[in-house]
HTML snippet that shows the backbone in 3Dmol.js (N, CA, C, O; Angstrom):
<script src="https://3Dmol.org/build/3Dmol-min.js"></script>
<div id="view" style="width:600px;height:400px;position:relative"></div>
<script>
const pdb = `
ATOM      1  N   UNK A   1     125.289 105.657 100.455  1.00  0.00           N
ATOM      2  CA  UNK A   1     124.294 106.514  99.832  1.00  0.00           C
ATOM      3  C   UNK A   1     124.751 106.847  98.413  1.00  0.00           C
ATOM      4  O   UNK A   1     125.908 107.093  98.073  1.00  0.00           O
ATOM      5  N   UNK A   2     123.665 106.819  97.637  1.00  0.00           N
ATOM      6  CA  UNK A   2     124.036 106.884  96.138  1.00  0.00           C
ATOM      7  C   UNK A   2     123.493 108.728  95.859  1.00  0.00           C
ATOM      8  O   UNK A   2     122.444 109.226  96.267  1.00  0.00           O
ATOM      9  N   UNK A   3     124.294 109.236  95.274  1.00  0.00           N
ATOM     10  CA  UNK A   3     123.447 110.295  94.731  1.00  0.00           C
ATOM     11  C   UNK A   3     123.573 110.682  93.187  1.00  0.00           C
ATOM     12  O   UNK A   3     124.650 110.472  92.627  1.00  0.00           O
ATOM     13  N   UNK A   4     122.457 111.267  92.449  1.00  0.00           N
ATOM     14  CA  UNK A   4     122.684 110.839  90.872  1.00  0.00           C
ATOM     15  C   UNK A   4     122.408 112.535  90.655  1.00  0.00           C
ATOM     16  O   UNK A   4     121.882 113.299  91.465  1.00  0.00           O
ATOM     17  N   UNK A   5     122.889 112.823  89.425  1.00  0.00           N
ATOM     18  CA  UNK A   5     122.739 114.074  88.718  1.00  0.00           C
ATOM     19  C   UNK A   5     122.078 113.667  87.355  1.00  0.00           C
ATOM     20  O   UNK A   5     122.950 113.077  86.718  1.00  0.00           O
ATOM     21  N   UNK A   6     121.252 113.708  86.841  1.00  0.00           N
ATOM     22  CA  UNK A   6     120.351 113.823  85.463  1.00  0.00           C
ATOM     23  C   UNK A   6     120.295 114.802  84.650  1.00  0.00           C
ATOM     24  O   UNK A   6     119.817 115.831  85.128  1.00  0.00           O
ATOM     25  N   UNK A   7     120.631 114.836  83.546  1.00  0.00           N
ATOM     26  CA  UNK A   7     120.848 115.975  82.467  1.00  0.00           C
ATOM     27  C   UNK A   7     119.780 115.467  81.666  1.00  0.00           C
ATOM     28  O   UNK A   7     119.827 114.441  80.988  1.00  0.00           O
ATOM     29  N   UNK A   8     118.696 116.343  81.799  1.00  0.00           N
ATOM     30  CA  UNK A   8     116.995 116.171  80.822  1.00  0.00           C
ATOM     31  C   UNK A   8     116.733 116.957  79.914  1.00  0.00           C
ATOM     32  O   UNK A   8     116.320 117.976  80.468  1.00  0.00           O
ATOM     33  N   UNK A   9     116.728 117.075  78.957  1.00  0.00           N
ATOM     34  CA  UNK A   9     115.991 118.149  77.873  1.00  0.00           C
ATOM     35  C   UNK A   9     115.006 118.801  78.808  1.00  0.00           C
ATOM     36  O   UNK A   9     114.469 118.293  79.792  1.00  0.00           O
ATOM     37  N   UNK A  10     114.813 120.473  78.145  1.00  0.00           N
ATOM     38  CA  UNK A  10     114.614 120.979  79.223  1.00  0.00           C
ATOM     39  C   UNK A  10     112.989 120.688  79.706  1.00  0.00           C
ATOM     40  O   UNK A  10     112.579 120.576  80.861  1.00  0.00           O
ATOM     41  N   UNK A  11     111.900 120.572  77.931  1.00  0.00           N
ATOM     42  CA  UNK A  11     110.519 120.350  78.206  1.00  0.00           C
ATOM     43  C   UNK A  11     110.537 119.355  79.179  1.00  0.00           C
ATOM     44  O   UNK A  11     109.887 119.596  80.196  1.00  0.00           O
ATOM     45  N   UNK A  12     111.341 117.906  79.084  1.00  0.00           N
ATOM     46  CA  UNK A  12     111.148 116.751  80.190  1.00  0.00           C
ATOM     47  C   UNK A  12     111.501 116.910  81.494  1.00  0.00           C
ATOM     48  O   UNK A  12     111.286 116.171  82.455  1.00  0.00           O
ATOM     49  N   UNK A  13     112.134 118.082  81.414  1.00  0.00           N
ATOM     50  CA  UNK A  13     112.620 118.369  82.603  1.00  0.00           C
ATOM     51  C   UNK A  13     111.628 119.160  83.213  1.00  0.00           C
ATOM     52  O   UNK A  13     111.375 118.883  84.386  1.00  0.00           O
ATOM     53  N   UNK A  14     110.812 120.372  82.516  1.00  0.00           N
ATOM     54  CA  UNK A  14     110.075 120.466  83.138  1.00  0.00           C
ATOM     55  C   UNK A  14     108.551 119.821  83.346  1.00  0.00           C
ATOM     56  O   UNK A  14     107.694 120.302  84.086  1.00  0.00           O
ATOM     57  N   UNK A  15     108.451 119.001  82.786  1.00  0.00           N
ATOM     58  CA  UNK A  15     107.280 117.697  82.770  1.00  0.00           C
ATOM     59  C   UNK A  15     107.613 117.501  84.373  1.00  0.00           C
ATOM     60  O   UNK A  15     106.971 117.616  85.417  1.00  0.00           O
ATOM     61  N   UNK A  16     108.943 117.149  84.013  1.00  0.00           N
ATOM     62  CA  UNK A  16     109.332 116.009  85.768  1.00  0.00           C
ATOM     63  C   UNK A  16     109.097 116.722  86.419  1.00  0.00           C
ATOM     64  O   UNK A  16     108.586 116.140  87.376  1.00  0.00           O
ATOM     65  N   UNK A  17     109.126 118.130  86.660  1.00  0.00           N
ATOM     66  CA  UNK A  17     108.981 119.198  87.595  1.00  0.00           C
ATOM     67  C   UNK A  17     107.212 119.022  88.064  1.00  0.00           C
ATOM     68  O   UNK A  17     106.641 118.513  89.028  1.00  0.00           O
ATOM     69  N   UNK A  18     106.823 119.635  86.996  1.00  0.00           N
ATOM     70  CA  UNK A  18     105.534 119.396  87.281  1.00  0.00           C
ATOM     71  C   UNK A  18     104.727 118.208  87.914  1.00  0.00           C
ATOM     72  O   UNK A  18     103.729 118.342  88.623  1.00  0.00           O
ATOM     73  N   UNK A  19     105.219 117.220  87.606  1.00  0.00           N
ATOM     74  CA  UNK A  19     104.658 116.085  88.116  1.00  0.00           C
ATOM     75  C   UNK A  19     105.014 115.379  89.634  1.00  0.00           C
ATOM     76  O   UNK A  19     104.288 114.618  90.273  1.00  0.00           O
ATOM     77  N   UNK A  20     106.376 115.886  89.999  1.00  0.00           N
ATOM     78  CA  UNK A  20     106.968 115.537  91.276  1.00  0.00           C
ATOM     79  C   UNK A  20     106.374 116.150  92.154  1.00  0.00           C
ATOM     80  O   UNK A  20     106.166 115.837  93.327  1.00  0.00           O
ATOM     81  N   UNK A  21     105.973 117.421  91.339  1.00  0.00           N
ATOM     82  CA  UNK A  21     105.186 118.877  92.548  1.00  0.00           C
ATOM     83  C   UNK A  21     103.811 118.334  93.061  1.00  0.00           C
ATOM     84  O   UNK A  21     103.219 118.414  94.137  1.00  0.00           O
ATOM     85  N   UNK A  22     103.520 117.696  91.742  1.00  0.00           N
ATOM     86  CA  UNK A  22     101.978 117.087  92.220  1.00  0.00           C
ATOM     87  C   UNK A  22     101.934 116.086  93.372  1.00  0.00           C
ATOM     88  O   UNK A  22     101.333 115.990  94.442  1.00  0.00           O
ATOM     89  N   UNK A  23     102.860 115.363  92.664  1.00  0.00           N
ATOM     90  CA  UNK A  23     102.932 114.103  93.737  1.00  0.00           C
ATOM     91  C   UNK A  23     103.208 114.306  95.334  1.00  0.00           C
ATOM     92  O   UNK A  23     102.917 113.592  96.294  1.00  0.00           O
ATOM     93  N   UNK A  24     103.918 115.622  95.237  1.00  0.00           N
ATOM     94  CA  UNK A  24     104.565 116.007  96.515  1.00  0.00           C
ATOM     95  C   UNK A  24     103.573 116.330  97.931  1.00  0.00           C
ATOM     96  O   UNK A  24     103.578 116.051  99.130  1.00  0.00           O
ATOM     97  N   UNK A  25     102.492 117.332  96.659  1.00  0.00           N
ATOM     98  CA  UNK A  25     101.464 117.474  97.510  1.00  0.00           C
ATOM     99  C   UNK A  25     100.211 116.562  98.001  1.00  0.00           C
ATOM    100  O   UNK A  25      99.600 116.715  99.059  1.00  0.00           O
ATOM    101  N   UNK A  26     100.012 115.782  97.211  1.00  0.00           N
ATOM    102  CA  UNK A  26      99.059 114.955  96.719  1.00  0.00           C
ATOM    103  C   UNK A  26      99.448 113.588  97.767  1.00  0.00           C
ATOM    104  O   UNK A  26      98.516 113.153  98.443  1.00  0.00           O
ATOM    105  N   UNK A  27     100.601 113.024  97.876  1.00  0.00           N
ATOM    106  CA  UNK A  27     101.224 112.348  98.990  1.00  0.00           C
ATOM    107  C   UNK A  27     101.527 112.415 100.234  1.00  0.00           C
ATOM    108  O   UNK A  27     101.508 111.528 101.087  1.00  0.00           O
ATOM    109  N   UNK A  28     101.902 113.866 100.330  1.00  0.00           N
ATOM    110  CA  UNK A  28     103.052 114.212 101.087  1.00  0.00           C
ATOM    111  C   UNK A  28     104.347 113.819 101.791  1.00  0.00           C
ATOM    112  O   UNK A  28     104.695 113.855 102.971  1.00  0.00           O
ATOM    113  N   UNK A  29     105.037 113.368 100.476  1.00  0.00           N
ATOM    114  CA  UNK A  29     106.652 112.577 100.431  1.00  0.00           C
ATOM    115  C   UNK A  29     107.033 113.713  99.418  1.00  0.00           C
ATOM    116  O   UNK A  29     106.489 114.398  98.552  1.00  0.00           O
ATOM    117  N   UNK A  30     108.497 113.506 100.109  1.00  0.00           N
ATOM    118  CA  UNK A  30     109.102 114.046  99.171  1.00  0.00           C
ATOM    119  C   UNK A  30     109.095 113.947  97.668  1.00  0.00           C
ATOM    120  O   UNK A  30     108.191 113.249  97.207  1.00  0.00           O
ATOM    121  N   UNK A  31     109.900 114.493  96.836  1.00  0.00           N
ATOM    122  CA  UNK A  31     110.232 114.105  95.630  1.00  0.00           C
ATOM    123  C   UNK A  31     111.492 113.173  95.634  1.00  0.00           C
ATOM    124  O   UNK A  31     111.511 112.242  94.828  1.00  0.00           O
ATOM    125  N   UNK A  32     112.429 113.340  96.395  1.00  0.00           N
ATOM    126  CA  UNK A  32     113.300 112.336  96.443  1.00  0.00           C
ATOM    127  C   UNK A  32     112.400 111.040  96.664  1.00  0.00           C
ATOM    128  O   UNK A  32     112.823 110.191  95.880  1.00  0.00           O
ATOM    129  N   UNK A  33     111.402 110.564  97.357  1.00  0.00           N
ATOM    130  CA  UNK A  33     110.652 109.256  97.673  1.00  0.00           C
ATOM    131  C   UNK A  33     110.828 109.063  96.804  1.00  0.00           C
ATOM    132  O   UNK A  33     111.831 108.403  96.535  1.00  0.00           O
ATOM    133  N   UNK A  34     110.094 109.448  95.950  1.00  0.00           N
ATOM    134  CA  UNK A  34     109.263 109.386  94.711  1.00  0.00           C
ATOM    135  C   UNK A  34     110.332 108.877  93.651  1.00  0.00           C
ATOM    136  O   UNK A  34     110.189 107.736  93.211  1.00  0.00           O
ATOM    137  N   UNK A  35     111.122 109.457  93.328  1.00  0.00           N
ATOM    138  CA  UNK A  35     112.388 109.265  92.436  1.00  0.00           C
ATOM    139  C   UNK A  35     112.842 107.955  93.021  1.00  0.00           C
ATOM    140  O   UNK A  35     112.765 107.180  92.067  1.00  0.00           O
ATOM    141  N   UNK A  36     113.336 107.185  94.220  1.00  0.00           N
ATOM    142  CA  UNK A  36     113.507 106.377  94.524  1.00  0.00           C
ATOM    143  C   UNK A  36     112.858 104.948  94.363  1.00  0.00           C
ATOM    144  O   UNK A  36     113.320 103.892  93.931  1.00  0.00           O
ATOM    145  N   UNK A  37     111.449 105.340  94.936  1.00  0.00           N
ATOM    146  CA  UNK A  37     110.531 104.294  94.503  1.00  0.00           C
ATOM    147  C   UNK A  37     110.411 103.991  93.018  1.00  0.00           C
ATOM    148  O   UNK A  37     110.132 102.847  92.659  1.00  0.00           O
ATOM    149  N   UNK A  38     110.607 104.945  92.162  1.00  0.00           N
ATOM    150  CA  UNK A  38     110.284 105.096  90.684  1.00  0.00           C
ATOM    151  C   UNK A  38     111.815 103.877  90.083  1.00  0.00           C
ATOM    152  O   UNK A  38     111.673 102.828  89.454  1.00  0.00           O
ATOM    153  N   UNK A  39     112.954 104.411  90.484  1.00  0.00           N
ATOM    154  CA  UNK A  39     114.051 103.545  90.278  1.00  0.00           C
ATOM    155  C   UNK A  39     113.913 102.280  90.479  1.00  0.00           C
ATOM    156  O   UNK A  39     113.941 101.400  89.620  1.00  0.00           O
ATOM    157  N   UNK A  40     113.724 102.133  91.888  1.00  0.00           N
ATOM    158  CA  UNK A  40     113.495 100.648  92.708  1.00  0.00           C
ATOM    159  C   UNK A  40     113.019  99.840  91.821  1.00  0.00           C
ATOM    160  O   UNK A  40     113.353  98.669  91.643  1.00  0.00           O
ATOM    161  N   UNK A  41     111.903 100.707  91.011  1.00  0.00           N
ATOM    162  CA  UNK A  41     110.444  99.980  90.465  1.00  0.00           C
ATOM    163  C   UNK A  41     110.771  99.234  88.984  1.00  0.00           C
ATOM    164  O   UNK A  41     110.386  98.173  88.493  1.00  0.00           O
ATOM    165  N   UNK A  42     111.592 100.215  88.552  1.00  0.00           N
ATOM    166  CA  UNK A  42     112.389 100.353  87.391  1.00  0.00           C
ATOM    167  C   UNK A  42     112.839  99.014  87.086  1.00  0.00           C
ATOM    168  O   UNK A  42     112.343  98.123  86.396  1.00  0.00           O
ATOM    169  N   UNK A  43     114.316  99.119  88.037  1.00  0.00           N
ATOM    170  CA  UNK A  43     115.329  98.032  88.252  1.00  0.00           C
ATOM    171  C   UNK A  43     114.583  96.922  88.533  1.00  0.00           C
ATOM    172  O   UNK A  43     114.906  96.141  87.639  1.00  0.00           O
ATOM    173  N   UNK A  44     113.445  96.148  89.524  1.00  0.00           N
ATOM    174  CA  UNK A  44     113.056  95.105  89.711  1.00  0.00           C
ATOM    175  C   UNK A  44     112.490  94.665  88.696  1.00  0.00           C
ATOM    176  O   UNK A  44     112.529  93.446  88.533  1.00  0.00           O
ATOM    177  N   UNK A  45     111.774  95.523  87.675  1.00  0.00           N
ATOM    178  CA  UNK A  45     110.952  95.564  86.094  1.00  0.00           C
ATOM    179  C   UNK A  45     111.649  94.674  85.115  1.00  0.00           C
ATOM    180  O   UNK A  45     111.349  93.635  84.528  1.00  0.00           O
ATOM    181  N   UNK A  46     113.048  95.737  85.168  1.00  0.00           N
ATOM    182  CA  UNK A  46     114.134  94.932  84.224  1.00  0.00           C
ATOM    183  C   UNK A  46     115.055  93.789  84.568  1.00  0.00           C
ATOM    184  O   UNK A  46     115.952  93.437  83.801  1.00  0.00           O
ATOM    185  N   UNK A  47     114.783  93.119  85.929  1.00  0.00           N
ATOM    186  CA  UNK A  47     115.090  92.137  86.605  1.00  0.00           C
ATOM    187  C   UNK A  47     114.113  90.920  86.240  1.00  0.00           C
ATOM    188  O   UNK A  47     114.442  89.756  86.012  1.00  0.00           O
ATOM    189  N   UNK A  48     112.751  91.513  86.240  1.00  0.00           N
ATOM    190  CA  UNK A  48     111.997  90.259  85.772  1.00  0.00           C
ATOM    191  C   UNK A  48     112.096  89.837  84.330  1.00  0.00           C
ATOM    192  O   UNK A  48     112.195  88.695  83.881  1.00  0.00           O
ATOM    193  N   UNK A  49     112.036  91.361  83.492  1.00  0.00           N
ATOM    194  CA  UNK A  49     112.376  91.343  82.349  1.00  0.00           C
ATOM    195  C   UNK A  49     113.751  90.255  81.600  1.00  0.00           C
ATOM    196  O   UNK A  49     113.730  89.469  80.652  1.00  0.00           O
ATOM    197  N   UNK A  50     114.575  90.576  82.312  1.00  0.00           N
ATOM    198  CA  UNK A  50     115.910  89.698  81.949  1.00  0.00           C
ATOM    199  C   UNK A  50     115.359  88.075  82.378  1.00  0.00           C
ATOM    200  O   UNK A  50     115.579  87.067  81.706  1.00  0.00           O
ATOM    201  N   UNK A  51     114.738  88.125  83.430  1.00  0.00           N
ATOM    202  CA  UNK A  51     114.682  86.535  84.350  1.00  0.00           C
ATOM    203  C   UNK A  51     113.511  85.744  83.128  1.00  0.00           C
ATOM    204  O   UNK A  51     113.475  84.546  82.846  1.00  0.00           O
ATOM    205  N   UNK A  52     112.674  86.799  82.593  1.00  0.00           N
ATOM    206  CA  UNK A  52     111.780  86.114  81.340  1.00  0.00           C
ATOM    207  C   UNK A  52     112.588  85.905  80.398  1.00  0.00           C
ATOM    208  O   UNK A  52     112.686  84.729  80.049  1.00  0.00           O
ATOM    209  N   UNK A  53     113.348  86.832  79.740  1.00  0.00           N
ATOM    210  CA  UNK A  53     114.051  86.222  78.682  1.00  0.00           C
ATOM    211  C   UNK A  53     115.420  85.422  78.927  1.00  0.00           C
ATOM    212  O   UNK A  53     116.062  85.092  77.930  1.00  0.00           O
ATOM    213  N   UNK A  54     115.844  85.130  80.057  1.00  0.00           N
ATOM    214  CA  UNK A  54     116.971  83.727  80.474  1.00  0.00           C
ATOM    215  C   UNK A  54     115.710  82.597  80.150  1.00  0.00           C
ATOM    216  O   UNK A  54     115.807  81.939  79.114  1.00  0.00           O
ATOM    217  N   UNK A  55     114.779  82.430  80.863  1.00  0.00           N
ATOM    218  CA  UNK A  55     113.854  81.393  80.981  1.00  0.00           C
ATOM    219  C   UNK A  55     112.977  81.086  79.586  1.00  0.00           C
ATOM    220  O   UNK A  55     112.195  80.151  79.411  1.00  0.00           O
ATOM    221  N   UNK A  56     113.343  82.164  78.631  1.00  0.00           N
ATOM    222  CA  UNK A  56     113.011  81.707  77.106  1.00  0.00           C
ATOM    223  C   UNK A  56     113.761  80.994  76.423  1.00  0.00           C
ATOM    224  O   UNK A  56     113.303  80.286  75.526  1.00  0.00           O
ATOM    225  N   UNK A  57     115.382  81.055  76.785  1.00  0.00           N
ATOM    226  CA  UNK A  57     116.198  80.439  76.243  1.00  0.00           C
ATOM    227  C   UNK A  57     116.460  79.220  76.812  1.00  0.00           C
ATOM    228  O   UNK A  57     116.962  78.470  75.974  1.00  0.00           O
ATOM    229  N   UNK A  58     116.314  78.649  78.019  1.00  0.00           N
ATOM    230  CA  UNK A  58     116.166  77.092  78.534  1.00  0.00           C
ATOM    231  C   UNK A  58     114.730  76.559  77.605  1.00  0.00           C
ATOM    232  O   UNK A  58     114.671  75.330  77.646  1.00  0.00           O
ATOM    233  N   UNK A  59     113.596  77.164  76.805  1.00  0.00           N
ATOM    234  CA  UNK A  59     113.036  76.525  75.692  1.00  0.00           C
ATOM    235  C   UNK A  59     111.691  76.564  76.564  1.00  0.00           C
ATOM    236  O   UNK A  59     110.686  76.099  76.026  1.00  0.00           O
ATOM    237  N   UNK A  60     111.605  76.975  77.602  1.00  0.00           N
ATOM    238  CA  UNK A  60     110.349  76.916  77.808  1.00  0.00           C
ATOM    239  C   UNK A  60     109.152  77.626  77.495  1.00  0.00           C
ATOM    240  O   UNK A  60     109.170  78.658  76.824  1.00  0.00           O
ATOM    241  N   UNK A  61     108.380  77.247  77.837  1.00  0.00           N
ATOM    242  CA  UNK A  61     107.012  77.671  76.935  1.00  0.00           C
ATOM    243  C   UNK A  61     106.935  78.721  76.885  1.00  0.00           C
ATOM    244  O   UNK A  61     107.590  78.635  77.924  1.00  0.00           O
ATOM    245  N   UNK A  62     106.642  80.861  76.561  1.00  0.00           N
ATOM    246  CA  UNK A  62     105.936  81.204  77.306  1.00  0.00           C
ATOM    247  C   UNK A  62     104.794  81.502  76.252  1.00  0.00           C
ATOM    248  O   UNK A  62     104.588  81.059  75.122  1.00  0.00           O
ATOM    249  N   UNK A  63     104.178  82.353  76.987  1.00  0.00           N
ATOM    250  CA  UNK A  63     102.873  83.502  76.192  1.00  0.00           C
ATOM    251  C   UNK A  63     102.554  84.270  76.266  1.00  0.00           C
ATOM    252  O   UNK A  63     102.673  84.726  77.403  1.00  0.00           O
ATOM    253  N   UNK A  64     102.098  84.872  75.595  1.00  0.00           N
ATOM    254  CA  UNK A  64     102.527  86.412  74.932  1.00  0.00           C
ATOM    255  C   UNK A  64     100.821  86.485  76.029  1.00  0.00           C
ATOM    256  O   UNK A  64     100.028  85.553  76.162  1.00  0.00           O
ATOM    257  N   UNK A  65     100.713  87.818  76.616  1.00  0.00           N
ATOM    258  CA  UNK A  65      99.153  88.453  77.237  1.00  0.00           C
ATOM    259  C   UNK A  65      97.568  87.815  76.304  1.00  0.00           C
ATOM    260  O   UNK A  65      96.680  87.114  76.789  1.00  0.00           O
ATOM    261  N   UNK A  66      97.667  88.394  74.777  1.00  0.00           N
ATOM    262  CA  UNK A  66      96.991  87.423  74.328  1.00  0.00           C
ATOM    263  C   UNK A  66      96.443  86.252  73.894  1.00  0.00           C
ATOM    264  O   UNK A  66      95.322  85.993  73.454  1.00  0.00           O
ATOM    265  N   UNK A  67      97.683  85.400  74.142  1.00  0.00           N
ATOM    266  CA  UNK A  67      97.655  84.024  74.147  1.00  0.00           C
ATOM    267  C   UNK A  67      96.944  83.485  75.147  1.00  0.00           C
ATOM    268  O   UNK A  67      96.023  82.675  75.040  1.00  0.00           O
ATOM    269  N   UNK A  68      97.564  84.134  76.496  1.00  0.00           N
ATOM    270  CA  UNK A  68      97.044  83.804  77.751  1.00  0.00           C
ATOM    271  C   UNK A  68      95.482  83.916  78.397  1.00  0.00           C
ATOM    272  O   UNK A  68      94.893  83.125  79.134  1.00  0.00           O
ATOM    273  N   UNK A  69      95.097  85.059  77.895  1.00  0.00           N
ATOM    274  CA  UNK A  69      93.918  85.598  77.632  1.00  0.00           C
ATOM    275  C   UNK A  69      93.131  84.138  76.904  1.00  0.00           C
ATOM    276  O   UNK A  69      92.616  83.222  77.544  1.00  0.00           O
ATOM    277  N   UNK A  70      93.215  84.243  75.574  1.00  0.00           N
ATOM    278  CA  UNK A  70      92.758  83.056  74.480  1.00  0.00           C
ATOM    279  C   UNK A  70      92.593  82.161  75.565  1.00  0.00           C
ATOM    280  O   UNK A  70      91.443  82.037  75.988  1.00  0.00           O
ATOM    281  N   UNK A  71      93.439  81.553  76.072  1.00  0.00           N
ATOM    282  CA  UNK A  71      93.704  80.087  76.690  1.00  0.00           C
ATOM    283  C   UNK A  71      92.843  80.282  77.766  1.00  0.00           C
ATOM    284  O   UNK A  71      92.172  79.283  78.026  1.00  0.00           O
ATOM    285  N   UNK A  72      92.615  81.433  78.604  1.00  0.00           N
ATOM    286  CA  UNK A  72      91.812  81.379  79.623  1.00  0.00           C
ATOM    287  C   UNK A  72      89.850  81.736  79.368  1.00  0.00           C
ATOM    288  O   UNK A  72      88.913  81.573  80.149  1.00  0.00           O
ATOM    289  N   UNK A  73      89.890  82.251  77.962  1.00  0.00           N
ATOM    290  CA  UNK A  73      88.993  82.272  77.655  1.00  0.00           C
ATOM    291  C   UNK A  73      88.333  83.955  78.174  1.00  0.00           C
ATOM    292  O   UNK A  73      87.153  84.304  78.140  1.00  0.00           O
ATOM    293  N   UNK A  74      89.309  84.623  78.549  1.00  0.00           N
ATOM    294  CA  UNK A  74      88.923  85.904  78.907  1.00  0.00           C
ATOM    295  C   UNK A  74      88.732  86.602  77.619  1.00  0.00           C
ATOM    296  O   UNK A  74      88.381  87.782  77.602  1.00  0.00           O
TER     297      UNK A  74
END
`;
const viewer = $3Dmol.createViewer("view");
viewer.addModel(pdb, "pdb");
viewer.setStyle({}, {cartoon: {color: "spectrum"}});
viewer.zoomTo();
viewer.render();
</script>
């Protein structure tokens, strides 16, 4: 089990407050869920993130959202 301590400025801190409260009720999961899933979500983000830019440097193609768009004619 991992457990983390966060030192936030205090407005963001209380942003996060506010918003965990919502979620809390609005779900009904904890705020720990929530913080978890939010990480999880995070880390797999910057996993694809890295796995796009390894796969830019083997030279392959990519495209940027509007390119893709263009090309599909959307």
């Amino acid at each position: 089990m991992i457990i983390l301590t966060l030192k936030l400025p205090k407005k963001v801190e209380q942003e996060l407050e506010k918003d965990l409260e919502h979620l809390e009720v609005v779900t009904k999961k904890s705020r720990s869920f929530h913080v978890k899933e939010a990480l999880i979500r995070y880390l797999e983000d910057m996993e694809d993130i890295r796995d796009a830019l390894e796969s830019r440097d083997k030279k392959e193609k990519t495209y940027t959202t509007e390119e893709l768009e263009k090309k599909l004619g959307i």
